[in-house]
N, C-alpha and C positions, 0 to 999 in steps of 0.2 A: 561547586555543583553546576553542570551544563542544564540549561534552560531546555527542554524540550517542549514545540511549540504546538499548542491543542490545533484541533483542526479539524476538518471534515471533508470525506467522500464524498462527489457528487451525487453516486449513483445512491446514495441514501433516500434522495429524492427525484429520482429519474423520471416522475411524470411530471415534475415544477419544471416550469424556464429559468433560464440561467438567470435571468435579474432575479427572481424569488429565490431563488437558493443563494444567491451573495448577501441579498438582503437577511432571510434568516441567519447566516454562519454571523454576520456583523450582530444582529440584535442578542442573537447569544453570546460575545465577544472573544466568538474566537479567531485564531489569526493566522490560519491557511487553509485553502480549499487544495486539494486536488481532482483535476476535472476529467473528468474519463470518457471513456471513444464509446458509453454505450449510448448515449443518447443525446449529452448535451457538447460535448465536441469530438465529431467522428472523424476518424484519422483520415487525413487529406484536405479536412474542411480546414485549411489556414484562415480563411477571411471568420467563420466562427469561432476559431479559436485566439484571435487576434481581438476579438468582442469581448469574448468573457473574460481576456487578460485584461481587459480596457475597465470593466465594472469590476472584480475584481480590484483592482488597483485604486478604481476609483473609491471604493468604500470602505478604502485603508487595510485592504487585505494583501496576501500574499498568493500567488499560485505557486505552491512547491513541488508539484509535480504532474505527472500525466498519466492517466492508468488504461493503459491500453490493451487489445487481446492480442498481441502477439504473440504468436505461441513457439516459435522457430519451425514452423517448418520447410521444408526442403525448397520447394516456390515461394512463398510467404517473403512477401516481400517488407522491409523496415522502412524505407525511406517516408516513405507518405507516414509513418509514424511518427518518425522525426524531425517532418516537416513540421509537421499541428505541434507539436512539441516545442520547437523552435517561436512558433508563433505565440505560446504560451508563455513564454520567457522562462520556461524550467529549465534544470540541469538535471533532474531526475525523471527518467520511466520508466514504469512496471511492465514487466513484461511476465509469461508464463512461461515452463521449463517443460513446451514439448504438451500431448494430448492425452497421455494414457501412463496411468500409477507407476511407480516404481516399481511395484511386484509385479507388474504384467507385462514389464519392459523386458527386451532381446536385447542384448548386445549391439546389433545393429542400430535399434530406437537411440538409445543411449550415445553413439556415435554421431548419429544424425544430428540428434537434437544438440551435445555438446558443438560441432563444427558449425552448426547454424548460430549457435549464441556467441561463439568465440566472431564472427563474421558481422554478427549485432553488435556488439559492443564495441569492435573495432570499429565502424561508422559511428558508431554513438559519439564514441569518444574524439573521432578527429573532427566533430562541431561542439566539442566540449558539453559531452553529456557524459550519463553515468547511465549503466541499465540496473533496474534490484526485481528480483525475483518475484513473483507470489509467493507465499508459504501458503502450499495450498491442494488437496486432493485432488487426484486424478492427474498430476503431471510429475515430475520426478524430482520435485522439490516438495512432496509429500507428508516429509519427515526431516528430522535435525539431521541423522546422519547421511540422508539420502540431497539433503540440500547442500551439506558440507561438500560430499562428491562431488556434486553442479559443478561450487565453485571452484574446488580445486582442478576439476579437471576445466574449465574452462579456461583458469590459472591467467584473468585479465584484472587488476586493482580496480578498475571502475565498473565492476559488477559486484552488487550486494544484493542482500535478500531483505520481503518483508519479514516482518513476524505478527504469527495471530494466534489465538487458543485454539489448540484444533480442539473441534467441537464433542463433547461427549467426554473428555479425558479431565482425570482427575488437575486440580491445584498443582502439587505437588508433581506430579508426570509432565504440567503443562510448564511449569516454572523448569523444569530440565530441560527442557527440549529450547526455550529461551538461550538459557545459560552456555547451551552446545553451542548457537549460533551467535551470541551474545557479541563478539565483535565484529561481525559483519554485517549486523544487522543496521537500516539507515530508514526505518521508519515502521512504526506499529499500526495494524489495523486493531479498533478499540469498540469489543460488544461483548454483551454476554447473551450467550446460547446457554440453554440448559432443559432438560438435560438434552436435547438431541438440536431443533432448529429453532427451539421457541424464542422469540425475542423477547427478554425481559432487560429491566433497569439495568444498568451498570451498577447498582447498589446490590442487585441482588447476587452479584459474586464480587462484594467486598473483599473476603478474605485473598482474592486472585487477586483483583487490579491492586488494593494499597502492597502487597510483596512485592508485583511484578515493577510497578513505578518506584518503588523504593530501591530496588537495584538496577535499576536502568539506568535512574539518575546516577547513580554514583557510579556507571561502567565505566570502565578507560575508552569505549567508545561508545555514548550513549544513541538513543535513537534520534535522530534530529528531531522527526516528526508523534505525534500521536494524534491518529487520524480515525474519527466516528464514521465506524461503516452502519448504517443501518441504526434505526431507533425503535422502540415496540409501537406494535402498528401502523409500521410507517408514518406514524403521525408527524406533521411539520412543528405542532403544538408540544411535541418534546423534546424538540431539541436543547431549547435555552435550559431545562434541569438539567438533560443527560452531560450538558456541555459545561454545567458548573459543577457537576461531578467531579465532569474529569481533569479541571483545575482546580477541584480541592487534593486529587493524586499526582496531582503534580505540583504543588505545594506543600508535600508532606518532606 
């Protein structure tokens, strides 16, 4: 069985400074942050992003990746994405698949946003990165089958996607749409919504996370990362339960 490694969102705690946020992910003993461009390393800051790999690192953590708002569009430029990224010392960034749903996308959208990400990835890749998608509303990796499109038509190996429970969808609907992208996928975002954006425990959709970590693990390609976006109430006081949660699901 491949280890998949607990972790945490920065932006969980986007009004904490990055020493408080290392410092929490460490007291809850988890072992990788990834730091994202909303507020505690914004794309192009290298000398901050150079910091928080430095604390980070120092607290026997990992940065595994960068979560950036790259959306591809047509000006939108990567490089200053991959700069802060570089400085981070990952080989993984998130990027988003374009501005507006799948169902309200033209042909044209679709063309745009495909040649823009093909053009990402190709820089990503020649500094030995990797891009992975959002799985996420409002851009056209939306859904399993509309993110499978992404990537085929993208048609680059070092582009994968996340995976998250789209919010409101049943266990069972949400475990399909996993399974659709089950080998491409190269890291989970890890909450439970219910029913619509409430943040509640991870305990309180048991029956999703213990299924969903039971087949991850044993995928043929499992997700490297599982990464806590968000805690109820943004409390920083919950992370150390929400985070031995979610290696007791990863211990099963």
């Amino acid at each position: 069985m491949t280890t998949i490694r607990p972790g945490l969102c920065s932006v969980t705690f986007a009004s904490l400074s990055v020493e408080r946020v290392v410092e929490l992910a460490a007291e809850a003993r988890l072992e990788v942050i990834e730091w994202g461009a909303d507020t505690h390393v914004p794309a192009g800051d290298v000398e901050q992003a150079a910091r928080a790999a430095r604390l980070t690192t120092d607290a026997g953590l990992v940065c595994c990746s960068y979560g950036s708002y790259f959306r591809a569009g047509a000006d939108e430029a990567v490089t200053p994405v991959l700069d802060t990224a570089e400085a981070l010392g990952v080989d993984r960034v998130r990027v988003w698949a374009g501005s507006i749903g799948s169902d309200e996308a033209a042909p044209q959208d679709w063309a745009a946003t495909i040649a823009r990400l093909q053009d990402a990835v190709d820089e990503a890749s020649a500094r030995g990165m990797s891009l992975a998608l959002e799985f996420h509303s409002g851009t056209l990796a939306d859904t399993a089958p509309t993110t499978l499109r992404v990537l085929e038509e993208v048609a680059r190996p070092t582009l994968s996607t996340y995976w998250q429970p789209t919010v409101g969808a049943a266990v069972d609907a949400v475990l399909d749409e996993y399974r659709a992208i089950a080998d491409h996928v190269s890291a989970a975002h890890v909450f439970s919504w219910w029913p619509d954006h409430d943040r509640l425990p991870l305990r309180a959709r048991d029956a999703l996370w213990t299924r969903f970590f039971g087949e991850a693990q044993s995928a043929p390609t499992p997700p490297r990362d599982a990464l806590l976006e968000f805690v109820p109430g943004d409390d920083p006081a919950m992370l150390r339960g929400e985070a031995a949660t979610l290696r007791s699901y990863l211990s099963l």
